[in-house]
Each structure stands twice: as structure tokens, then as C-alpha cells.
N, C-alpha and C positions, 0 to 999 in steps of 0.2 A: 290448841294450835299455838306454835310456836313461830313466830319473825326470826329469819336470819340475822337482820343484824345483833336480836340477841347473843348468837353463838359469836359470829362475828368481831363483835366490838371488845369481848372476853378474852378469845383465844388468837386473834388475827392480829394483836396491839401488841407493840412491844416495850420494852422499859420506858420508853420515850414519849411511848401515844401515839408514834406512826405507825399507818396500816400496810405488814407486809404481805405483797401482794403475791406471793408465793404459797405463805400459809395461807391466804383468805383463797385459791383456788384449790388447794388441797382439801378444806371443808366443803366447799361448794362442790366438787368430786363426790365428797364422802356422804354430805349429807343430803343433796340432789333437792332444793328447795325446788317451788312451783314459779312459775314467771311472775307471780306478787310477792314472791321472796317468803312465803310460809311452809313450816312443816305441821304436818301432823305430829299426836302425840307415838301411834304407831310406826311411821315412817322414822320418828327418832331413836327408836327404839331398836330397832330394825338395823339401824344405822352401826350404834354401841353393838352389837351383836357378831356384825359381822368385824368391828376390831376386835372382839371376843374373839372368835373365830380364827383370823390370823395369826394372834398373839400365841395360841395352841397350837398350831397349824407350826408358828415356828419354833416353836420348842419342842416341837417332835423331830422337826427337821434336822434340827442342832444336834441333840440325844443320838440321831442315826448315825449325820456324819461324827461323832466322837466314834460311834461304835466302829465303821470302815478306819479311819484312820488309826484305829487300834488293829484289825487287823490286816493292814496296809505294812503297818510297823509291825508285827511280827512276820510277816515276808521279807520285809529287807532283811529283818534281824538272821532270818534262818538262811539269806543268799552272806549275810555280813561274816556268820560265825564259820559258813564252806568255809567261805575264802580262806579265812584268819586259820582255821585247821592246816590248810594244806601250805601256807605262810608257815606257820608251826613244824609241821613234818618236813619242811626243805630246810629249814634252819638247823631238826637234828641231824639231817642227815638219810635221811632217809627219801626213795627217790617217788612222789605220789603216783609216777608214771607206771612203776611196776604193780601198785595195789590198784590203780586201775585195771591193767592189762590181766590180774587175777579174776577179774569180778566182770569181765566182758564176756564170757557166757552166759551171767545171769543177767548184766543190764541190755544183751543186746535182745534178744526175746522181750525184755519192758518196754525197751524202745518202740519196735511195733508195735505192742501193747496197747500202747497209752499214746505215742501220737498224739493220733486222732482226740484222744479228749483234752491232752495238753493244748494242741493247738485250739480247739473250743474257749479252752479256760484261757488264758493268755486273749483271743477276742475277747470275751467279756469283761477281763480286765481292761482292757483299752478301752472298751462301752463306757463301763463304771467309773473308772477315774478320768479318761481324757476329755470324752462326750460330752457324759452328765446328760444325758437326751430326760431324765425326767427327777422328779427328786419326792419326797414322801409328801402325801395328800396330793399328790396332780392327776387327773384323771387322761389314762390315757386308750389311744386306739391301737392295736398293732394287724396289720395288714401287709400284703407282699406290694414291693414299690409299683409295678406294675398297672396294680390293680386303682380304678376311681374310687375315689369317695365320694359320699352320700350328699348331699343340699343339703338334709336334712339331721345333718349330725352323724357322728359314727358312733357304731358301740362302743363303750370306755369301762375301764377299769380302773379304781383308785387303787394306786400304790400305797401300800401298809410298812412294807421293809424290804430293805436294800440290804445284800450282802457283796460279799467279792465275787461268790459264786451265783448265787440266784437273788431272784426277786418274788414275792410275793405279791399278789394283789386281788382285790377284793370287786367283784362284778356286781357293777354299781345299780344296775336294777333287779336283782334275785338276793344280791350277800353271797354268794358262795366265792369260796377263796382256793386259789390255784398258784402254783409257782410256775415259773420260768424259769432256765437257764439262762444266766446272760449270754454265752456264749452262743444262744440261739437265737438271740434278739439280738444279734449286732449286723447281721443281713437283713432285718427284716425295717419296712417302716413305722415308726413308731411318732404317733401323733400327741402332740402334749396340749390340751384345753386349753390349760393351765396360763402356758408360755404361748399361746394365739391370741394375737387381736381381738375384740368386739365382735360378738355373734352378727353371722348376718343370716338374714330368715327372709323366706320365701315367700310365698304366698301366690298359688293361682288361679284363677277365674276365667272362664267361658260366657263371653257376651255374645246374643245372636246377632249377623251381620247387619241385620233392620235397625241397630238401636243408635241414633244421631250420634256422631261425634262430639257435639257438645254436652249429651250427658255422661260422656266418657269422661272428658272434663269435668265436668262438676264432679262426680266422683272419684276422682282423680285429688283433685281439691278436700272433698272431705276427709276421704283417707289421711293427708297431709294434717288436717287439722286436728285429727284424731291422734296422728301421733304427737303433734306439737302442744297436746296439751297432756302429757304425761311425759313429762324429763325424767324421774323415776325408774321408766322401763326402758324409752327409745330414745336414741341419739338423733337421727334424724331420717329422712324416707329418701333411701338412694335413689330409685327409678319406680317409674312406672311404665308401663311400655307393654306392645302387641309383640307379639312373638311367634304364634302359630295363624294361618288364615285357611280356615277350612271352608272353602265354598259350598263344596259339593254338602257336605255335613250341616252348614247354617252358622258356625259360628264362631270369634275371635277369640285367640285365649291369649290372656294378659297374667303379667308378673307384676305383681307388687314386691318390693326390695328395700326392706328398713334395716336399720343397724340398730342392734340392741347393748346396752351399756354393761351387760353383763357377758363374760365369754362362756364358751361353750364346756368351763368348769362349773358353771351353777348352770346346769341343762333344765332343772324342775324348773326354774325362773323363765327362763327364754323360751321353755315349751308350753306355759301357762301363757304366756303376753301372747305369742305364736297364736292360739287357739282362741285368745281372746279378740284380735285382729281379726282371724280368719270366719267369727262368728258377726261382728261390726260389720265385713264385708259382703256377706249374707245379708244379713235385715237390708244393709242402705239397697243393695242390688234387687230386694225385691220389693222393695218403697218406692226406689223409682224406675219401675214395670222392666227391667234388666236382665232379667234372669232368664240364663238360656237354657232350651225344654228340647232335648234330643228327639231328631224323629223318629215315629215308629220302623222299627227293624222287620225284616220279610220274616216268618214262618214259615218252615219248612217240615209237612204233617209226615209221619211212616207208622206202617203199621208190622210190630215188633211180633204177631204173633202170628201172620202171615205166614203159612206154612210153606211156600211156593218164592216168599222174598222179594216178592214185585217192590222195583221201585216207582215213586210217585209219580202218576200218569198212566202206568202200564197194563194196570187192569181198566183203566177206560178202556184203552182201546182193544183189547181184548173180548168186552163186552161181558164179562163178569161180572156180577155184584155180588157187593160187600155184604158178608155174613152179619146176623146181630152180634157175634161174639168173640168179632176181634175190635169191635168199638167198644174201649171200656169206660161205664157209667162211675163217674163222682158219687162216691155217696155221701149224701149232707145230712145223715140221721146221727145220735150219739153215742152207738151202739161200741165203737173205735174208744170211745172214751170214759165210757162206762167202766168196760172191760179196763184199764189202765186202774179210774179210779176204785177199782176193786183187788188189784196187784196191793195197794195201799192199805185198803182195809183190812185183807188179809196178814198184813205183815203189824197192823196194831194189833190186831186180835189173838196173835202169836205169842 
């Protein structure tokens, strides 16, 4: 276990001995000590990893854009050296209006042609150089504007590489890798992790309508204290709050609403704390006798083998009864099982 102000008194001093207080909250960011001002020896670690992390993270960045800017610059180069040709052919003499007017059979059928994918290409260029909507390692979503997004995160893909024309990326819970058009991602919306705020994580709960307002409260409170003793994962506990009232059903369903210090680019992180929360919130709720217990649902019996298709009631009154051999008996003997573990045997004996 390491004290803050060891790091502190080190890196936060400057030639003079005054503490600036700029860098001392850039450490306390970085290295998220406990409210007694200690780190772990893992949590320091943890800490150097993720500057590890960055420091790669930009130097792929960099490598990329060198790569677009290369061929950014051989685009102008090829709109620079038209020009400069037909600056050339007017100086000898010659008129460029006639060797166009030669080749307008064959350019006007291209025209049609390619349009449609010039104008594609051309969006994507405006995407990729004006936009900039994501940049290498950001994880992103892409979706129609239209459409909601999720509470609970969207699917994301990390970007691998940027070109003028497509993009690559890598789908961050299988690996498998897909390109895009830019030119087809410039209508669509495109969610960046990366470039969002502080996760915020949901969490919700069904209390039965019997259970005191005051131990809404207390657990209200614990939860609060549960986050406030882990700086590490949670910023703070946005609300807590009823939201659904089912009378008829028996019971209140509540939101818990915490801010997590990490965004929704480290999703393993915020979906671990997530699960860890929403496991906390469990145990307290059935500690103190909380826990809401659905009531039984009607049953509704039919008999599938019924040659005639009475619905339920119909053969009462008819005054019918029921054959033994459209009641069908469970069997609890291991005969079912036997037979399987002998598909088994069969196939080592083979």
C-alpha cells in the first residue's frame, strides 16, 4: 500500500517546492486514491498501464493520420498537375476546349457511370477530413439517426484504420473485422465511446408495495455508501427514484443511476462494476426482507390431442368424459436417460 502524498510530493513540486495544483489533480484523476489518500499496490499498477495504453493508442493515431495526409496530398497533387497540363496546352497554343469536345463520347457514358459512386466518394471525404466523427482505437456504434439507443450500451466496433475511402474495424466482442465505406457512414449516426462523457449505468429493482418507505431509505443510503467507498470505479450516485407503480401487480420498480469514471470505451470495466452493483443490490434487498415475489399467473389447461378440439369448459357441459389417453402421464423413471447415456457409450466403443 502506497500514500498519495508519496506520489504527490514527487511529481506535483516544482523547481521551487510549490504544489501545483493542476498537476496534483491530474494524478489524483490518474491514480484515483481511497478517501484515506492510499493506493494499492495493484491499483498502481493498473494505473501505469493504462498511460501504457495511451502512449500506443497515440502513436497509432499519429502513424494513421501521416498515412491520410499522404494520400490527401496525392489528391491535390493529381487535381494540381490537370490544372498545370491544361495552363501548358493554352500557353502552346493549342485549344483544351477542342480535346475535350473529342472525348465527350467516351466521358459522357463515365459520367453516368460513376456519379453515383463519385458523389459517395466525395461524402466520405468530407466525413474523413472535415468531421473526423472517430479516430483509431475509439470504439464506435453506427446506427440510423432515427433509431434509440440502448441504457445499457450499444454494440461498438474499434477502428483499426482509416483510409480516404473506407474504414476498417474490428467488432469488439467476437474479433471479426469488416470495412465500411466512408461514403456510407456519412448519413448514418455514428456514436464515438471514446469522445462521450462518463458512463452512466442503470440499474433496476422491484420492491413490493407493503415495504415502509423508510427502508426505501435506508437502502437508498447504503447503496450511496457503497458507491462512496469505491472512487476507483464510481464518480457519484445520480438518483434514486420510483418510476413504475404497479398496484394491481404488488409492486414499485425503482432506478438506481450512478456515474462511472470510466466511459463507455472501457465497456469490460463498467459492465463488471454494473454487475457488481446490481449483485450488492440483491443481497441488501433480501437482508432487509425487500424482495419482490410475483404473483402466481392463471393457468390455462387444453387438451392437444383431443380429436373433436373442445375448448376449456366444453366437454363439461356436454357431459363427456375425459378418455385416459388424452391425460398424458410424466414419466419419472430413467429409462429417457439411460438411452441418451448409451448414444455415449456407444460412440467410445466405436
Amino acid at each position: 500500500v502506497l500514500h498519495f502524498d508519496t506520489i504527490g510530493l514527487v511529481l506535483a513540486l516544482d523547481n521551487d517546492g510549490h504544489l501545483q495544483k493542476g498537476k496534483a489533480r491530474a494524478l489524483i484523476n490518474l491514480f484515483r486514491p481511497d478517501r484515506e489518500g492510499y493506493i494499492t499496490m495493484l491499483d498502481f499498477v493498473k494505473s501505469c498501464d493504462n498511460i501504457y495504453k495511451r502512449v500506443r493508442m497515440f502513436r497509432a493515431t499519429t502513424s494513421n493520420a501521416a498515412q491520410l495526409d499522404n494520400a490527401f496530398e496525392q489528391l491535390i497533387n493529381i487535381i494540381f498537375y490537370s490544372m498545370l497540363t491544361l495552363v501548358v496546352m493554352a500557353l502552346l497554343g493549342v485549344d483544351p476546349s477542342r480535346l475535350f469536345l473529342s472525348l465527350t463520347g467516351i466521358l459522357l457514358p463515365l459520367s453516368f457511370l460513376f456519379s453515383a459512386a463519385a458523389s459517395k466518394y466525395f461524402e466520405g471525404l468530407l466525413l474523413i477530413l472535415a468531421r473526423r466523427p472517430y479516430d483509431i482505437g475509439d470504439r464506435i456504434a453506427i446506427s440510423e439517426p432515427r433509431d434509440d439507443t440502448s441504457t445499457d450500451g450499444s454494440t461498438t466496433w474499434f477502428v483499426e484504420q482509416i483510409t480516404l475511402y473506407q474504414t476498417t474495424v474490428r467488432m469488439a466482442a467476437t474479433n471479426e473485422v469488416a470495412t465500411y465505406s466512408n461514403g456510407s457512414l456519412a448519413t448514418l449516426r455514428i456514436i464515438n465511446a471514446n469522445r462521450s462523457p462518463k458512463a452512466s449505468v442503470y440499474v433496476y429493482l422491484k420492491f413490493g408495495i407493503d415495504v415502509p418507505y423508510e427502508k426505501v431509505k435506508i437502502f437508498g443510503n447504503v447503496v450511496e455508501t457503497f458507491v462512496k467507498e469505491r472512487p476507483r470505479e464510481w464518480l457519484r450516485l445520480v438518483a434514486f427514484r420510483a418510476t413504475v407503480l404497479e398496484v394491481d401487480l404488488g409492486y414499485i420498480k425503482y432506478v438506481v443511476a450512478i456515474q462511472h469514471i470510466e466511459s463507455w470505451q472501457n465497456i469490460g470495466v463498467v459492465s463488471q462494476s454494473k454487475a457488481d452493483l446490481s449483485s450488492f443490490c440483491l443481497e441488501v434487498s433480501k437482508k432487509m426482507g425487500m424482495r419482490y415475489i410475483a404473483p402466481p399467473m392463471p393457468v390455462d389447461l387444453s387438451f392437444a390431442n383431443d380429436p373433436k378440439n373442445y375448448l376449456p369448459g366444453e366437454r363439461a357441459e356436454t357431459g363427456e368424459s375425459l378418455q385416459p389417453n388424452h391425460v398424458k402421464q410424466k414419466s419419472h423413471d430413467s429409462v429417457g436417460f439411460q438411452n441418451i447415456a448409451a448414444l455415449f457409450h456407444q460412440e467410445k466403443t466405436a
